[in-house]
Wavefront OBJ file of the C-alpha trace (Angstrom):
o trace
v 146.830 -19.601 -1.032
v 148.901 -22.095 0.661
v 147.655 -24.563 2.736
v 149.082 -24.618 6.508
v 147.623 -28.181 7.495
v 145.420 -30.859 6.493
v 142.290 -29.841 7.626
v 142.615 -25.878 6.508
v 141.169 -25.398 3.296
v 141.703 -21.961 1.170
v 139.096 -19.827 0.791
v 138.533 -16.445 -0.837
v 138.501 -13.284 1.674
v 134.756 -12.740 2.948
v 133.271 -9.678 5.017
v 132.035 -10.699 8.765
v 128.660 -9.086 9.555
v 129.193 -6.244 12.297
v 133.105 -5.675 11.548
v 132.390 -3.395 8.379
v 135.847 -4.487 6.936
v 137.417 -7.773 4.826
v 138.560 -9.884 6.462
v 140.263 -13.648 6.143
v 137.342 -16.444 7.117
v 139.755 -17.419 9.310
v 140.159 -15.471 12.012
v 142.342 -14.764 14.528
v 139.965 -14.088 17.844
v 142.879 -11.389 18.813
v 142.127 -9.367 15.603
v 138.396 -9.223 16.154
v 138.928 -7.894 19.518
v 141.518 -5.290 18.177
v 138.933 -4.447 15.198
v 136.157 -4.306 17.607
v 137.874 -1.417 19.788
v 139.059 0.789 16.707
v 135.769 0.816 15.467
v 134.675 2.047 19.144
v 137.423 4.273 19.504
v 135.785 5.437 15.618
v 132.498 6.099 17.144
v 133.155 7.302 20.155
v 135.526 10.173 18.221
v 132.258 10.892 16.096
v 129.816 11.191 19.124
v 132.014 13.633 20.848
v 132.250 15.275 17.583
v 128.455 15.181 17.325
v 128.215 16.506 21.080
v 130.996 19.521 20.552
v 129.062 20.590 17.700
v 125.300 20.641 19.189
v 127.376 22.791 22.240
v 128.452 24.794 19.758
v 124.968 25.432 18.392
v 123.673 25.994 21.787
v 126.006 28.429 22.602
v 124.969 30.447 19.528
v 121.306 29.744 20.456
v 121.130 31.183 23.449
v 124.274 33.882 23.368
v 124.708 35.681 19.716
v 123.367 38.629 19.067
v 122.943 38.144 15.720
v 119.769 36.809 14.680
v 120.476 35.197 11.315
v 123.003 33.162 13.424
v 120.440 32.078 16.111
v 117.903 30.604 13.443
v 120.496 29.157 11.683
v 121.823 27.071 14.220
v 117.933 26.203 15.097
v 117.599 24.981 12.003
v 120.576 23.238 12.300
v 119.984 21.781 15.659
v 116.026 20.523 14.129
v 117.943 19.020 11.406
v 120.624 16.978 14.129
v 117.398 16.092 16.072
v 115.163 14.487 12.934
v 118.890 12.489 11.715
v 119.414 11.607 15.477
v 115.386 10.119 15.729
v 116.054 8.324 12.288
v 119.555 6.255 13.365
v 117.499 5.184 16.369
v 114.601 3.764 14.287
v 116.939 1.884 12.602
v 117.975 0.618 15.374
v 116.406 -3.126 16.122
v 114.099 -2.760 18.771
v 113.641 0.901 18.762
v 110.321 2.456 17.117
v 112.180 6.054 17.033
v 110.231 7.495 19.656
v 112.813 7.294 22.329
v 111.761 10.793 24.132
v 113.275 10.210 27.384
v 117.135 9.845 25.742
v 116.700 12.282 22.527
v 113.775 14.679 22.573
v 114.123 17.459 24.961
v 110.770 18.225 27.085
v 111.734 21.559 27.466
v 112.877 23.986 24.370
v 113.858 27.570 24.405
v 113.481 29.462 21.018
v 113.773 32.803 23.421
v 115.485 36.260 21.517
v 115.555 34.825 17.537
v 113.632 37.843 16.373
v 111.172 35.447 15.404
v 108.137 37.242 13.644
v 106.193 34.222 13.001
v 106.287 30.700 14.925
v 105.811 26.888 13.043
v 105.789 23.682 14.914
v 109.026 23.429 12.742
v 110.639 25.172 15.212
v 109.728 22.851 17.781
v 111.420 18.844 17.971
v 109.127 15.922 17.285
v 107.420 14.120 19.307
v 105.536 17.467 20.344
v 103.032 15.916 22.992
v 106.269 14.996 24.760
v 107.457 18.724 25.633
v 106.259 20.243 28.803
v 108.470 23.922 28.665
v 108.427 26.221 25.758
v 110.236 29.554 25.854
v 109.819 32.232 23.051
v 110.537 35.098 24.647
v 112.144 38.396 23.614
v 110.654 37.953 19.657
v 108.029 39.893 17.821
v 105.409 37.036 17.542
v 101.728 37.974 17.843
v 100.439 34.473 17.437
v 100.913 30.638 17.786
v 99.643 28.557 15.211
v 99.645 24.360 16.326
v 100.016 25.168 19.878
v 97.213 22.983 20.358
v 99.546 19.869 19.379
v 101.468 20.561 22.605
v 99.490 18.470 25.093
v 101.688 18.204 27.280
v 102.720 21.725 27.895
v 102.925 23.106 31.594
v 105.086 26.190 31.381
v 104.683 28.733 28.313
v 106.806 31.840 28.242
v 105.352 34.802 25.792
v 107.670 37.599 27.572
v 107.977 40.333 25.533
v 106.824 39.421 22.105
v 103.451 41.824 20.464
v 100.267 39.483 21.327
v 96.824 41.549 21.542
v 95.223 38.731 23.486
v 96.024 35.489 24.813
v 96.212 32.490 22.276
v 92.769 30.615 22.408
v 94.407 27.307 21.781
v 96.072 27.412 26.012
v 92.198 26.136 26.079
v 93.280 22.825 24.579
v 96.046 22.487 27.035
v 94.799 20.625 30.186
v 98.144 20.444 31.807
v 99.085 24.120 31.653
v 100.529 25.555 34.697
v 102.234 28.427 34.308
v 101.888 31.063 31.783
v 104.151 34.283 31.295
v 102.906 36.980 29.206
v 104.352 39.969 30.650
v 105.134 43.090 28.623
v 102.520 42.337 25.269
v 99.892 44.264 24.339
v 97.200 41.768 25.884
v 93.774 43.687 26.172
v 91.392 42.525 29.064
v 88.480 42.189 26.357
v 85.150 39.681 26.296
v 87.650 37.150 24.914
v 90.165 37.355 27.253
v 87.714 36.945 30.129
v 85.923 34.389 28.109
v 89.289 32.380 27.581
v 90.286 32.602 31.086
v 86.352 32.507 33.222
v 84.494 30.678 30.933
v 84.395 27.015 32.407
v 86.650 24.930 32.062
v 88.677 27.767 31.611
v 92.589 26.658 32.065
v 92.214 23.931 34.706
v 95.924 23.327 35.382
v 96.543 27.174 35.749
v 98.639 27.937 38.623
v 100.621 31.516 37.621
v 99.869 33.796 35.216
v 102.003 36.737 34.692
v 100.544 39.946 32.949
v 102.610 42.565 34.536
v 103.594 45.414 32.093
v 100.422 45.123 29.722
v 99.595 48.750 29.149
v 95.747 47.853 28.635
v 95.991 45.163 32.057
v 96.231 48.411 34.456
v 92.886 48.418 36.921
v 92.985 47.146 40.126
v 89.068 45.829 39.453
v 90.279 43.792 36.884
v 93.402 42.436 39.463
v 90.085 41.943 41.755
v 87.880 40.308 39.127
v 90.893 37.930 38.650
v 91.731 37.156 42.297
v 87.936 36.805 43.327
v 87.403 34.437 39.820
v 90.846 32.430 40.132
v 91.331 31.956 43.717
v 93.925 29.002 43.013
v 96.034 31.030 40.413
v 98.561 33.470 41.394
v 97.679 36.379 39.116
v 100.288 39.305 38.508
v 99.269 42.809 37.293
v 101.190 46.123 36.604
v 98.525 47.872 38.328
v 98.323 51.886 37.493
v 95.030 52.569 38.353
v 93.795 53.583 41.087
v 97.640 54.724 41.489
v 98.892 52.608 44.039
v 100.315 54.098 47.760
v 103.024 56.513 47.228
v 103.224 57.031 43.205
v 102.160 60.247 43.287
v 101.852 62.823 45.290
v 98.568 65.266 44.819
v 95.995 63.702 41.608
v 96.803 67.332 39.738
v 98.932 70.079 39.668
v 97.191 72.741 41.603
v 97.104 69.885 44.764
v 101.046 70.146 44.705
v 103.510 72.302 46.380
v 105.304 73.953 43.106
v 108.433 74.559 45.196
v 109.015 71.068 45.348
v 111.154 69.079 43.280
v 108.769 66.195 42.974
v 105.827 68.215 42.064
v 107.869 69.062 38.836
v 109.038 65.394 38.106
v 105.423 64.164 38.775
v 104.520 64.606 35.174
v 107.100 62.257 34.282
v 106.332 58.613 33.369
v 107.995 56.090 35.519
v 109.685 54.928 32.395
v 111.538 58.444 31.930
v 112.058 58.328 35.711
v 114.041 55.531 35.506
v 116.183 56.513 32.532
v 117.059 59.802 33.895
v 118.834 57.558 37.084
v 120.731 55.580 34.444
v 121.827 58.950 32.100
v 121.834 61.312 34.677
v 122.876 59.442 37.681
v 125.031 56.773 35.889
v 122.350 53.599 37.671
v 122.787 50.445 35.922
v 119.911 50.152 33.149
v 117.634 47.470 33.806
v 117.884 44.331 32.397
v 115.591 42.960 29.895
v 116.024 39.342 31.031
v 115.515 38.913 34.505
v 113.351 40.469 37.651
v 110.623 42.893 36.482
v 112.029 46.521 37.381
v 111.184 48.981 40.456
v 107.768 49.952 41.137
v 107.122 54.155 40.220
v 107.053 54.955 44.220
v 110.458 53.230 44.884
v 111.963 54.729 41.253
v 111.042 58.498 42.683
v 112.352 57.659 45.833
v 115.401 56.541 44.391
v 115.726 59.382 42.275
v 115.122 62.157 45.122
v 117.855 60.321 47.015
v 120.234 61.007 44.201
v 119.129 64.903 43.976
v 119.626 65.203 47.812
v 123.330 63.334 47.619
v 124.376 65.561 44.597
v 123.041 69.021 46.733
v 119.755 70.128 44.302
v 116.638 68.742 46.493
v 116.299 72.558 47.412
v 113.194 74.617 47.489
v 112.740 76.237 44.164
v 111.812 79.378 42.982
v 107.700 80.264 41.464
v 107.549 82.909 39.123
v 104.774 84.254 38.532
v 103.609 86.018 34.902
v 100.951 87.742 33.114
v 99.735 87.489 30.034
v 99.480 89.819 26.954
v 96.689 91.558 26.231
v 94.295 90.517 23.662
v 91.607 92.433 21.889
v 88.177 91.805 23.694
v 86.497 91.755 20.348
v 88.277 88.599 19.375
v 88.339 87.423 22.549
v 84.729 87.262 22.430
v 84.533 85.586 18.763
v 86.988 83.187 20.580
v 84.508 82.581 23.665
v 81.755 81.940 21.538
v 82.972 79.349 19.337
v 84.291 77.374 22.307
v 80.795 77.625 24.050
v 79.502 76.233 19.927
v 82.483 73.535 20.328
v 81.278 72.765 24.096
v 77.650 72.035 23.524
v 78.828 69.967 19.860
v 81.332 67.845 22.105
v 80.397 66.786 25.841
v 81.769 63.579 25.877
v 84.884 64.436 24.056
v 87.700 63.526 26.299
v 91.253 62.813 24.794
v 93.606 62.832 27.345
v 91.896 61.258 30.516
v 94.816 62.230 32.646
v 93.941 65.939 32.074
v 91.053 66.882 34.639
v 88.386 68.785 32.740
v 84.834 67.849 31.580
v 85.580 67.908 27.828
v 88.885 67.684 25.831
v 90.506 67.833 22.571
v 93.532 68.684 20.297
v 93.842 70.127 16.921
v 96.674 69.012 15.032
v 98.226 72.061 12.415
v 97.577 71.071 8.503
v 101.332 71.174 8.131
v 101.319 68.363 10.607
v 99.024 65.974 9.165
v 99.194 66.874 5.438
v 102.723 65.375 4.969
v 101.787 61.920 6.643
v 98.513 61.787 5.098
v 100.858 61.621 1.613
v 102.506 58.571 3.044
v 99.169 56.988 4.065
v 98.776 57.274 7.645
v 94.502 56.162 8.714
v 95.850 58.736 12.097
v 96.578 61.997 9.687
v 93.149 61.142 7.940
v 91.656 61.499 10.800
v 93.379 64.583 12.396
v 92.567 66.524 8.769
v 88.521 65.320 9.265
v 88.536 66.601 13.129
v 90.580 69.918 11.639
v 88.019 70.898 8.946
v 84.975 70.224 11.655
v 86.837 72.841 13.574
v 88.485 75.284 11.447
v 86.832 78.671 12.413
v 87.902 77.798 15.830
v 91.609 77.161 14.757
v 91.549 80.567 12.759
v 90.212 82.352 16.067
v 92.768 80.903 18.133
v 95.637 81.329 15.401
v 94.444 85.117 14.937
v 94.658 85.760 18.915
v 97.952 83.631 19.043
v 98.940 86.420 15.670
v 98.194 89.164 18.171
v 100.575 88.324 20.736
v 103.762 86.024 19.244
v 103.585 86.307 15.104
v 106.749 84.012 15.068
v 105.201 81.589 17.550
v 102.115 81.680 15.375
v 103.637 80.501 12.266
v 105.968 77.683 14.345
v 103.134 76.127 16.719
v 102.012 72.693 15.472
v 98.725 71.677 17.815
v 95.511 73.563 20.078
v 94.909 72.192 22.838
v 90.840 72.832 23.084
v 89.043 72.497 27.144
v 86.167 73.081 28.657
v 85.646 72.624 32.428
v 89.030 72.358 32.722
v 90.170 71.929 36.531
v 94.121 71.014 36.539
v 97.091 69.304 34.333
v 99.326 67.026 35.547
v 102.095 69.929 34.699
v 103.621 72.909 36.211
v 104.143 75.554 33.751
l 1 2 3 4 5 6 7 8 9 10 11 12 13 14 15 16 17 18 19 20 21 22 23 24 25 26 27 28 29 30 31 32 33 34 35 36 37 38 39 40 41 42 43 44 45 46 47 48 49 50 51 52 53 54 55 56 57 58 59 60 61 62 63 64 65 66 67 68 69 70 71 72 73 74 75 76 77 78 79 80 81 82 83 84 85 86 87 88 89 90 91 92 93 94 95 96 97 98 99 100 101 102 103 104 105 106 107 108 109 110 111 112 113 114 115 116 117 118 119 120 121 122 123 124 125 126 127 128 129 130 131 132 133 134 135 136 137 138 139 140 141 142 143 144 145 146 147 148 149 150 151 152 153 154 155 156 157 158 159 160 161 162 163 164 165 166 167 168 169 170 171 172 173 174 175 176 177 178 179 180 181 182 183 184 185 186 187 188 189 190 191 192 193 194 195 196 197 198 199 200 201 202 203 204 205 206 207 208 209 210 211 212 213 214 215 216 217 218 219 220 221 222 223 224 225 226 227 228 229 230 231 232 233 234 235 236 237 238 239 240 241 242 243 244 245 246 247 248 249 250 251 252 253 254 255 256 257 258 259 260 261 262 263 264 265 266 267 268 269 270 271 272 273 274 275 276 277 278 279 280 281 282 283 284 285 286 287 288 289 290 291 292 293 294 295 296 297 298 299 300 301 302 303 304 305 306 307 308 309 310 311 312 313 314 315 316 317 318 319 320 321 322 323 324 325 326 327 328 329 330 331 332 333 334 335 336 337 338 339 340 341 342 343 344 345 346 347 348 349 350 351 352 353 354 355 356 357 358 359 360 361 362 363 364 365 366 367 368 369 370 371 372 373 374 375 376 377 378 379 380 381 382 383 384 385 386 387 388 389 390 391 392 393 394 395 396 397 398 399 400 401 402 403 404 405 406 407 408 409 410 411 412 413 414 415 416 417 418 419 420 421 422 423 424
């Protein structure tokens, strides 16, 4: 090297500690400055890069409908969070843990099709989240919920739990807790879970609407009386509330009526014949829970009256064939046998009658009990306890329809019987 003065002495090239790049020991303060800002410019180009992607993996988070693409990019998005919590530990003065800046407190894992849930899904530190969605999946459990001490909303919206996880217990700062439309069953444990002191001490809401089994107003009054600082929320059924139904059977219910024939109807069918036959928008999964059954049949009258058919309709009125006495009798007696073998047989509460049952056909039941279905097993067990009583009936059915006889797939079996929800 040449030497520019006396006191400048020639050394070899060196690297300066923070520039990441060779450069002469002697240096010029202007090229620092200009080094310094190209490797900002170099990081700032890779944090927006960083930022565009994790967008990106949002987006398909929360919007694709595919569900291999959802986990993916939550797996993806875990793995950005674990790299992002290891740079800052290597940061001086940083012990990783900087929750505030890189941990979300509130994560959404909602519509992944999950069918099984792991703390894997969830970002580390886990006693700093406070808001976990995972909603709209098929989960019927949540193992290391527990670790989530921190936790004060947890939405279980339409995923397949039976009860309640035990482990909301172990959550003292739980305030809200959404498990509408499960398959939660007001059992000892639930009431245990929820009455059982300490109970959930932090519970404020607790949303149970559309839980087939959660359908009693003295369990919405159990609730209230037991939890008068929650706000509980019930699909309540029965007692059917003011204005779901008109008349509690068909024989209290004007036949010429349109809504005596669509009583029968479940409010779910209700509402679908508005959207297929009256072109209403379907209701949306995400969102507001849907109509009440009064307002859905007073909707859907509205529509019959606009499109001219809410007019008084026509009873007919039919007899029956004839059927020899002699079997008629054989019939009568084995249903008095059946009566007196059966009193508290009652398989279809909604019917009104003292005792109830049906009789599934062996063509029925045989082909599922190949494939291993516990129901058919049980269908061909009830069948062969009551087989001279199908024969009866299928001999007097013989008598009056022989091609009805050999189509007809279930007997319908009553005694005391005082009214069906249906018009025939």
């Amino acid at each position: 090297s040449a030497v520019y003065g006396a006191h400048c002495l020639s050394v070899p090239n060196t690297c300066v500690p923070g520039v990441g790049r060779l450069l002469p020991a002697v240096l010029n303060p202007m090229d620092v400055e200009r080094e310094a800002r190209r490797a900002a410019k170099r990081k700032e180009k890779e944090e927006k890069k960083a930022a565009r992607e994790a967008t990106r993996l949002h987006n398909s988070l929360r919007c694709d409908e595919r569900a291999h693409v959802r986990i993916a990019a939550s797996i993806a998005l875990r793995s950005t969070d674990a790299q992002r919590s290891a740079t800052l530990a290597e940061i001086p003065g940083s012990d990783g843990n900087d929750t505030e800046l890189h941990t979300p407190t509130a994560v959404s894992r909602c519509g992944l099709d999950l069918h099984a849930f792991s703390l894997e899904l969830v970002p580390s530190p886990w006693g700093s989240l406070t808001s976990l969605d995972v909603s709209h999946n098929k989960l019927t459990e949540l193992p290391g919920l527990e670790n989530l001490v921190s936790l004060t909303e947890l939405d279980l919206c339409r995923n397949e739990f039976r009860a309640l996880p035990p482990a909301l217990r172990q959550l003292p700062k739980l305030a809200k807790v959404n498990a509408s439309r499960n398959h939660i069953r007001p059992n000892a444990a639930f009431l245990v879970l929820l009455l059982q002191p300490p109970g959930l001490p932090s519970l404020q809401e607790l949303d149970l609407t559309f839980n087939k089994k959660c359908f009693k107003q003295e369990l919405a009054d159990l609730l209230a009386a037991e939890l008068p600082s929650v706000a509980v929320r019930l699909t309540v059924t029965f007692p059917p509330p003011p204005g779901a139904y008109v008349g509690d059977a068909a024989c209290n219910r004007d036949a010429t009526l349109l809504r005596s024939q669509l009583e029968p109807y479940t409010t779910l069918a209700l509402r679908e014949r508005l959207v297929v036959t009256f072109g209403h928008q379907r209701h949306s999964m995400v969102g507001p829970p849907p109509q009440a059954r009064a307002e859905v049949m007073e909707q859907l009258l509205e529509c019959y009256a606009a499109a001219g058919l809410l007019h008084r309709r026509r009873q007919v009125r039919v007899d029956g064939t004839p059927v020899d006495p002699g079997l008629l009798a054989e019939v009568l007696g084995e249903l008095r046998d059946w009566a007196a073998r059966n009193e508290d047989l009652q398989e279809r509460p909604m019917v009104h009658a003292r005792t109830y049952m049906i009789l599934r056909s062996p063509a029925e039941f045989e082909e599922k009990i190949g494939k291993g279905s516990s129901t058919a097993f049980r269908h061909r067990k009830k069948f062969e306890q009551n087989r001279r009583l199908w024969d009866l009936a299928t001999a007097a059915i013989v008598a009056v329809d022989p091609a009805f006889a050999s189509q007809f797939t279930a007997l319908a079996v009553t005694h005391g019987f005082r009214g069906s929800p249906h018009i025939d």
